[in-house]
C-alpha positions as CSV (number, residue, x, y, z in Angstrom):
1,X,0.0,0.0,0.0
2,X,1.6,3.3,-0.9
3,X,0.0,6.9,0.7
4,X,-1.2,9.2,-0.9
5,X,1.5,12.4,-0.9
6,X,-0.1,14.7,1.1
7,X,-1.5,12.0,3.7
8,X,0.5,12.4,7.0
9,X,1.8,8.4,7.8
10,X,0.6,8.4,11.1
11,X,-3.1,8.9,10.1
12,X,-2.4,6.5,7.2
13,X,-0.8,3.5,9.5
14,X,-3.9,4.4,11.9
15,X,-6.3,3.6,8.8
16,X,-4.0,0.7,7.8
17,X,-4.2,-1.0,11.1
18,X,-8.4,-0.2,11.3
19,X,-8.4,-1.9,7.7
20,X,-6.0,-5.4,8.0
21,X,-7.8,-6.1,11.7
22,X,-4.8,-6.5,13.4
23,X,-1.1,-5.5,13.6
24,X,0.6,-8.9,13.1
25,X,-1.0,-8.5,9.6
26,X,1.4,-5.7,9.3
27,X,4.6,-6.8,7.8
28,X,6.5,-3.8,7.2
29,X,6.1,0.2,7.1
30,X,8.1,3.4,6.3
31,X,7.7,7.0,7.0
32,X,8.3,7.6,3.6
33,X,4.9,6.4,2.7
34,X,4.1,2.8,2.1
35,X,3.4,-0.5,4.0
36,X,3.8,-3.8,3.1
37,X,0.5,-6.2,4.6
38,X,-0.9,-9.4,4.1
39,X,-4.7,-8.2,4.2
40,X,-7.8,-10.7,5.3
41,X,-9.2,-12.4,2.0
42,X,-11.6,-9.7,0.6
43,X,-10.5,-6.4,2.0
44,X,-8.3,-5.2,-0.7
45,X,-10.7,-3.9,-3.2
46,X,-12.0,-1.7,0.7
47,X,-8.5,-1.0,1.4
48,X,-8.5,0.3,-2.7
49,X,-11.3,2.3,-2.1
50,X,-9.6,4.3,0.6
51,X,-9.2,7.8,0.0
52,X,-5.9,8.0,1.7
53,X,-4.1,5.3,-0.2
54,X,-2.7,5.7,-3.5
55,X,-2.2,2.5,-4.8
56,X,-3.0,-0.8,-3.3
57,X,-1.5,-4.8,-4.8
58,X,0.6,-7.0,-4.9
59,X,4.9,-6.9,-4.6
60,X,7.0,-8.5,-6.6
61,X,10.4,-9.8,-5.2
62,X,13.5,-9.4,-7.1
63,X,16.2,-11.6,-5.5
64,X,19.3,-10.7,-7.7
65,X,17.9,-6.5,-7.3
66,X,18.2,-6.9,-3.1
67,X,20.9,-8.5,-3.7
68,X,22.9,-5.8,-5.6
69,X,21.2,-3.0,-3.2
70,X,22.4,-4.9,-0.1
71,X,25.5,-6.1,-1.4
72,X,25.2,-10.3,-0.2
């Protein structure tokens, strides 16, 4: 889930939180506006319609790209 630019990120994690149910749900977050969560079936097209979020789906993980930015 990314934010939407002017959205401060405390207001957005609040609404993040209210929307996944619960915080273990909530894998990873940073200030600079986006959090990574594993939502309950059905609650991403609600988390979509939010008017604070941006843009809402799924990640894709590049192994070799972390790799290169971490340097292992």
């Amino acid at each position: 889930m990314k934010r939407r630019a002017e959205v401060d990120h405390e207001v957005f994690m609040i609404r993040v939180l209210a929307a996944i149910g619960t915080p273990d749900r909530l894998l990873l977050h940073h200030c600079s506006g986006f959090a990574i969560v594993r939502p309950p079936f059905g609650r991403l097209k609600q988390v979509r319609s939010d008017t604070l979020v941006e843009t809402a789906g799924g990640i894709q993980f590049d192994a070799e790209r972390f790799a290169a930015v971490t340097g292992s």
